[in-house]
C-alpha positions as a Markdown table, in Angstrom:
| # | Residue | x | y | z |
|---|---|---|---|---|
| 1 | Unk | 0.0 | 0.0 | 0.0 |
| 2 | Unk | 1.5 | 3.6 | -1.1 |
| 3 | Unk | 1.7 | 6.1 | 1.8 |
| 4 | Unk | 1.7 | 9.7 | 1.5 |
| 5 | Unk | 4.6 | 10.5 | 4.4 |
| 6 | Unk | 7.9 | 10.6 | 2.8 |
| 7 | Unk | 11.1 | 9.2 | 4.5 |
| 8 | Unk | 12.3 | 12.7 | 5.3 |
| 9 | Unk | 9.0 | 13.5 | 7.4 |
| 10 | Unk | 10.0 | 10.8 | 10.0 |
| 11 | Unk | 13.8 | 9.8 | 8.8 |
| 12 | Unk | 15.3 | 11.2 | 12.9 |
| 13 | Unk | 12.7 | 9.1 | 14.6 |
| 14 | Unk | 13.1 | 6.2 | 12.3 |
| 15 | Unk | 16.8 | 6.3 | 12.2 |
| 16 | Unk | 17.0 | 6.6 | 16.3 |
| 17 | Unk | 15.1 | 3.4 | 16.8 |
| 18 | Unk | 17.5 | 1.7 | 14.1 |
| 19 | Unk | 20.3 | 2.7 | 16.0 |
| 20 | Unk | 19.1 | 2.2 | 19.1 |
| 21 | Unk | 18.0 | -1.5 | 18.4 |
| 22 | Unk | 21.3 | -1.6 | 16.6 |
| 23 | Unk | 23.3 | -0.4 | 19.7 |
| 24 | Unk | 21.3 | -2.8 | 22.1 |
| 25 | Unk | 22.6 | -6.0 | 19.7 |
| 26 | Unk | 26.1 | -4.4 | 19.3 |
| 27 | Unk | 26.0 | -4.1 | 15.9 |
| 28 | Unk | 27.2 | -0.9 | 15.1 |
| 29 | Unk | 30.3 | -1.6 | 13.0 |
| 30 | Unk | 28.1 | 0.1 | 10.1 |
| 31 | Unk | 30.9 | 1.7 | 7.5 |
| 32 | Unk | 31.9 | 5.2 | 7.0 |
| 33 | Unk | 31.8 | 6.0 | 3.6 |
| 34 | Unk | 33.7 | 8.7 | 3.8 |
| 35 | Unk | 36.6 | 7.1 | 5.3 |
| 36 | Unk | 38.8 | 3.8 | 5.3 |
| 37 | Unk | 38.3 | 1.3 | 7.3 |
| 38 | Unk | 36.5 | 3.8 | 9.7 |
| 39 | Unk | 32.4 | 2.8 | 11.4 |
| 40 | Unk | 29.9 | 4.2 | 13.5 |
| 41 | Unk | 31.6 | 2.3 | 16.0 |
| 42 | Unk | 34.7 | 4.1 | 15.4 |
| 43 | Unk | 33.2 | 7.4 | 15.9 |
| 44 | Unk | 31.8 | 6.3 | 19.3 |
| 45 | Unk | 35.1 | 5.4 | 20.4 |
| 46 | Unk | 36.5 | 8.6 | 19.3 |
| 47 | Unk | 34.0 | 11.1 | 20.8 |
| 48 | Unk | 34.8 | 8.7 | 24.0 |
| 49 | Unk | 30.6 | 8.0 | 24.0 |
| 50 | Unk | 30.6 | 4.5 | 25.8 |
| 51 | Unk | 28.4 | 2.2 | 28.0 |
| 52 | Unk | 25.0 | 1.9 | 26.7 |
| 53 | Unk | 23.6 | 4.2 | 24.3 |
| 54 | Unk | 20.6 | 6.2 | 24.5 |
| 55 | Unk | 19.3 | 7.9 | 21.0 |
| 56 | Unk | 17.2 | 10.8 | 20.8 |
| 57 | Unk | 15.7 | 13.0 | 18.3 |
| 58 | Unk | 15.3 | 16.8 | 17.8 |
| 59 | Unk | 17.6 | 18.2 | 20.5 |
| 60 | Unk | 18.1 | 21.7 | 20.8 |
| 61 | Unk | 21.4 | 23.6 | 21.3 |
| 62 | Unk | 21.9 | 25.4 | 24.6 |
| 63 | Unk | 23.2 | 29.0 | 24.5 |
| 64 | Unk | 26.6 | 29.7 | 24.1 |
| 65 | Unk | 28.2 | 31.7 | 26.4 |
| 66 | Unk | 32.3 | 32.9 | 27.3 |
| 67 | Unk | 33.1 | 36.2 | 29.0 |
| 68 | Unk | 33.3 | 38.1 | 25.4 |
| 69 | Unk | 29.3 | 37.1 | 24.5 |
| 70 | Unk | 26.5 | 35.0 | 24.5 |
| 71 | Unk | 25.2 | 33.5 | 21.5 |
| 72 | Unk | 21.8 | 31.9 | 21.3 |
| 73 | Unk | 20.6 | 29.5 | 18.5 |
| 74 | Unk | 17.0 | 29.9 | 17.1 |
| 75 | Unk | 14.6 | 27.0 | 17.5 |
| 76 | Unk | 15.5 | 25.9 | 13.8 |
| 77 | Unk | 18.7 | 24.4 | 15.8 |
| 78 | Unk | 17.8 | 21.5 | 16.8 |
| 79 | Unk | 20.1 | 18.4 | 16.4 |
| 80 | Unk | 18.4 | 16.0 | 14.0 |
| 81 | Unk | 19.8 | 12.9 | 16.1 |
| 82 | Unk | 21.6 | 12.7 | 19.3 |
| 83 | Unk | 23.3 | 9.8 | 20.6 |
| 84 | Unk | 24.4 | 9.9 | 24.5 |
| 85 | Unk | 25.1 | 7.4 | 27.4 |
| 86 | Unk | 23.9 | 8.2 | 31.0 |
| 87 | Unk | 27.6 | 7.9 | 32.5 |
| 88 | Unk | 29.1 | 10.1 | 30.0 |
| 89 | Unk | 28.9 | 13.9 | 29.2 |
| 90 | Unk | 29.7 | 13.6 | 25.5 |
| 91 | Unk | 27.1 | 13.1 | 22.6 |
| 92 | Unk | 27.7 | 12.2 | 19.3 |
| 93 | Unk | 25.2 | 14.7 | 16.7 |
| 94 | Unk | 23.8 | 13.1 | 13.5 |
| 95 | Unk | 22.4 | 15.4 | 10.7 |
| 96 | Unk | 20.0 | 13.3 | 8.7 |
| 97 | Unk | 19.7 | 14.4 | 5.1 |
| 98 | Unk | 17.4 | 12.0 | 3.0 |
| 99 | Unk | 15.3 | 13.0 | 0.7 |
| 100 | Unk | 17.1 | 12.4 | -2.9 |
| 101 | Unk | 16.7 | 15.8 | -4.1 |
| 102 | Unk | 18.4 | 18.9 | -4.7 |
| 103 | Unk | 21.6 | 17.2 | -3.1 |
| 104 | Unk | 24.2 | 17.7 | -5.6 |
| 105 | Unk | 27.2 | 18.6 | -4.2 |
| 106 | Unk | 26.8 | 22.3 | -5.2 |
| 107 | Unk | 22.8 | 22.6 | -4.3 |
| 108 | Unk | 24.1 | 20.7 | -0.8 |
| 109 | Unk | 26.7 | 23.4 | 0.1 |
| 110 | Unk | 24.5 | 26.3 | -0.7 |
| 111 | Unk | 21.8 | 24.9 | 1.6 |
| 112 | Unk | 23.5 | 23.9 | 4.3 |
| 113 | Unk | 26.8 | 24.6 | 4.4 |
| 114 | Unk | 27.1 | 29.0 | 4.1 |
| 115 | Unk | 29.4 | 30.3 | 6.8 |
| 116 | Unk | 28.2 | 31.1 | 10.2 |
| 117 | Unk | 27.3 | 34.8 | 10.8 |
| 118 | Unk | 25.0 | 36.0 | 14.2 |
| 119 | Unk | 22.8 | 38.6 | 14.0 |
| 120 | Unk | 24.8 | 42.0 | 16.2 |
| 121 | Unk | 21.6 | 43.2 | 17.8 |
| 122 | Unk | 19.8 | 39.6 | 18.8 |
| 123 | Unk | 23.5 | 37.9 | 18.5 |
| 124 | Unk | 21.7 | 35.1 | 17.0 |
| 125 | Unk | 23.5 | 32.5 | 14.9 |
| 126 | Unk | 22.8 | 31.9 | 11.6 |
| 127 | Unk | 23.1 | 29.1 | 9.5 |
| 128 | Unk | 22.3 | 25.7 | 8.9 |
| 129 | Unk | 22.8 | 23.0 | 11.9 |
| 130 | Unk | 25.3 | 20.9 | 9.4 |
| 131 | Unk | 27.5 | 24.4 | 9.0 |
| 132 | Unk | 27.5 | 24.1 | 12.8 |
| 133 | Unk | 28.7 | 21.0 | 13.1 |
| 134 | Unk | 31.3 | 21.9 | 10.1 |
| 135 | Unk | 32.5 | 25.1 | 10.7 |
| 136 | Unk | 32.1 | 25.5 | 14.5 |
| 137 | Unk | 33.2 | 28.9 | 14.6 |
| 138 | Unk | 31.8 | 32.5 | 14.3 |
| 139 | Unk | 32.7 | 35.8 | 14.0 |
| 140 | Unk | 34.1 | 36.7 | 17.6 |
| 141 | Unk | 34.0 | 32.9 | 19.3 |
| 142 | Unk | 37.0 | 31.0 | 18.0 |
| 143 | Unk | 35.6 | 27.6 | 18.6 |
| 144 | Unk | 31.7 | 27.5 | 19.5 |
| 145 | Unk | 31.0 | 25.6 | 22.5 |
| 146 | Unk | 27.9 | 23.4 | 21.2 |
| 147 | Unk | 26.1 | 21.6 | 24.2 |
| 148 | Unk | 22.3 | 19.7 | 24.1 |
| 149 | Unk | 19.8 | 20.8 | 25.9 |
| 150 | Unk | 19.2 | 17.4 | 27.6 |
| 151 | Unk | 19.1 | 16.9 | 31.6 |
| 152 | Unk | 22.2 | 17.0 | 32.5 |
| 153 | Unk | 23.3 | 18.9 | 28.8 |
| 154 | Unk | 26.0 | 17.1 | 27.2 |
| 155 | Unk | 28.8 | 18.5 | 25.2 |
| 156 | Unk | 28.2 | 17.8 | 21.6 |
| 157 | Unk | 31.8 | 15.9 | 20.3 |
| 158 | Unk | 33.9 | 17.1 | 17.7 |
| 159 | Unk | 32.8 | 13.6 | 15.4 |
| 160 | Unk | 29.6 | 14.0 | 13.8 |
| 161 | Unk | 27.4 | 12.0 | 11.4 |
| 162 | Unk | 25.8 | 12.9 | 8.0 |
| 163 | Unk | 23.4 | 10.1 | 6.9 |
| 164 | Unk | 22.7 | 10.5 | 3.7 |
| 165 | Unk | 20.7 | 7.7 | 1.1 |
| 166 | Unk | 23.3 | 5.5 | -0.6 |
| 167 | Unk | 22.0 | 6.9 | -4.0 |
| 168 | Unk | 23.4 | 10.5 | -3.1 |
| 169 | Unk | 26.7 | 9.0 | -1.8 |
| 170 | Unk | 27.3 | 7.3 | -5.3 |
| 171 | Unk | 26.1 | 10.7 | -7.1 |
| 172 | Unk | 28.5 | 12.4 | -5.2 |
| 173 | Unk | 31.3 | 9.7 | -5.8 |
| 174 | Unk | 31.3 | 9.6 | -9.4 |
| 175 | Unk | 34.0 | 10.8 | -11.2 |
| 176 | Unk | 32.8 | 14.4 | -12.4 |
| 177 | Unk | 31.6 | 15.0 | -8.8 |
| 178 | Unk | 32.7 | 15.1 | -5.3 |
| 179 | Unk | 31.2 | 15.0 | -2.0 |
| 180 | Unk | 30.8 | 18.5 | -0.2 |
| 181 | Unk | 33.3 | 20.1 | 1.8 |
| 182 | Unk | 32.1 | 19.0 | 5.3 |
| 183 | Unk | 35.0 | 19.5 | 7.5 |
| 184 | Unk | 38.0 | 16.9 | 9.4 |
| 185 | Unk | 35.5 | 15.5 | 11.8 |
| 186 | Unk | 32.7 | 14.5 | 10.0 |
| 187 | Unk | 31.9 | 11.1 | 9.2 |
| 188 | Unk | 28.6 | 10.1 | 6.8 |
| 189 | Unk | 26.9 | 6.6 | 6.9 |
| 190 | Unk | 24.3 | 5.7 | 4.1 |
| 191 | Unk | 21.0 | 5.1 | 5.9 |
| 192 | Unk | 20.7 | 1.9 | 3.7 |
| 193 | Unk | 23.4 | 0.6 | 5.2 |
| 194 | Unk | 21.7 | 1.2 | 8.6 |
| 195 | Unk | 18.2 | -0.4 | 7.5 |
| 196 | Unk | 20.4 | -3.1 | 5.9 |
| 197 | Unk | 22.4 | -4.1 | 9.2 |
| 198 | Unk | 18.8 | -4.0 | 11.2 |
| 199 | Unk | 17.2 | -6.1 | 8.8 |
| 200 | Unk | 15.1 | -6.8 | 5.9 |
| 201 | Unk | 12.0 | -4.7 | 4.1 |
| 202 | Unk | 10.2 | -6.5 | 6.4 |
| 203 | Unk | 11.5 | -6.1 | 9.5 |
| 204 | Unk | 11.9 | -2.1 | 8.1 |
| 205 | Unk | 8.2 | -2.2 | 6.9 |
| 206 | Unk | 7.7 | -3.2 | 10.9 |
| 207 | Unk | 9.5 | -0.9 | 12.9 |
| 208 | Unk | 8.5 | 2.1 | 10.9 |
| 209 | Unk | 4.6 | 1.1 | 12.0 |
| 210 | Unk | 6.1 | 0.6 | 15.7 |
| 211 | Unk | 7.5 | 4.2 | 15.4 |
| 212 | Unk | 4.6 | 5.7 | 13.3 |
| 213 | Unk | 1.5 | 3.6 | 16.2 |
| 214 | Unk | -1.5 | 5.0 | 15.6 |
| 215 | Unk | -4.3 | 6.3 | 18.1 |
| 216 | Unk | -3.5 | 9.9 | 16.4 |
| 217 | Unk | -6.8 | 11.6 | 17.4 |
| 218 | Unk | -6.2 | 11.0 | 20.7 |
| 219 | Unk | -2.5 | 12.1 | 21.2 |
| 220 | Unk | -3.4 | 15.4 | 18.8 |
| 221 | Unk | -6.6 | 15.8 | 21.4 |
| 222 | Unk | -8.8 | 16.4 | 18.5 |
| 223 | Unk | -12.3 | 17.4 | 18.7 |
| 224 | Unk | -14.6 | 15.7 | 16.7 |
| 225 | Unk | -17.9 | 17.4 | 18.2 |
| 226 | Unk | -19.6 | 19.3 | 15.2 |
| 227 | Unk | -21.0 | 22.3 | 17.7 |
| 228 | Unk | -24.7 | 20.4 | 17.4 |
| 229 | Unk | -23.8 | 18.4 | 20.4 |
| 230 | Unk | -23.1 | 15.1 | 18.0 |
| 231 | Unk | -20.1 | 13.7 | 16.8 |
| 232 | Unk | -19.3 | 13.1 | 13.1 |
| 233 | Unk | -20.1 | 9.3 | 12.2 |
């Protein structure tokens, strides 16, 4: 059966339980396109995120503060994908791009990878949560701080992810192309490759219900009284 909701709607909430019923198997050794030899495993290790891991979507960023200035991000910053354990104070952030279009490698940078700038009078950041992750720096902070708003916050590690569909990795491995400009410590893992280590379609087809449940006019607290006193049929 066709459904209207694209992978993109849903793709953080979909990839955390991947990962998190990944992570509670120990598989995690999923590759690292971008570099050698190098998994999701790896990147763990490096951003010293051990013990058992929690994931969580749609984190915001907490201010970020020194003794020059204090920068706030808007509510657009949220990280798409967070992944934490409850003994540590690192986090490893995933940015999860997958739709499979307007992602060339030039229509990628211009989205989401502009230099950082914040506004003087709100000293807001702007730009894009992956330029974040990228660039970490603005005009007057060397190195920005990034910490998640979780309880207690965690530092955001220098490793990050960018899951992207396999079909934009090849486009952007062809021979006429190249992938974006994305900075020493970023890593990027095919979302294929995730699915692909948790399973088959099927056992895809059923998690994505499990995350999706159902019992939506009820969580939404709709009202289904037509103002006559009777409800619709």
């Amino acid at each position: 059966m066709a459904t209207e909701i694209e992978i993109f709607h849903i793709g953080e909430v979909i990839l955390a339980d991947l990962l998190g019923e990944l992570a509670g198997r120990g598989e995690l050794r999923i590759p690292c396109v971008a570099h050698p030899q190098c998994t999701l495993e790896g990147v763990f290790a490096a951003a010293g995120v051990h013990g058992k891991l929690e994931f969580q979507s749609n984190v915001s960023l907490l201010p970020v503060a020194d003794r020059q200035t204090n920068l706030l991000f808007d509510g657009t910053h949220c990280v798409d994908l967070l992944a934490y354990s409850e003994a540590g104070v690192a986090a490893v952030a995933f940015e999860a791009k997958l739709g499979l279009e307007r992602l060339s490698r030039s229509e990628f940078e211009k989205r989401f990878l502009l230099e950082l700038s914040a506004s003087p009078k709100a000293r807001r950041i702007k730009g894009s949560m992956v330029a974040i992750l990228s660039h970490r720096c603005v005009d007057g902070v060397d190195v920005l701080r990034l910490r998640a708003a979780l309880e207690p916050p965690r530092e955001i590690a220098q490793p990050w992810v960018l899951v992207v569909r396999r079909a934009t990795w090849t486009r952007w491995s062809r021979p006429n192309d190249s992938p974006p400009e994305l900075g020493p410590d970023a890593h990027v893992v095919c979302f294929d490759d995730v699915a692909a280590a948790h399973g088959d379609a099927r056992a895809f087809d059923a998690l994505v219900r499990r995350a999706v449940g159902d019992g939506f006019a009820e969580a939404w607290e709709l009202n289904f009284d037509r103002g006559d006193g009777s409800e619709s049929a």
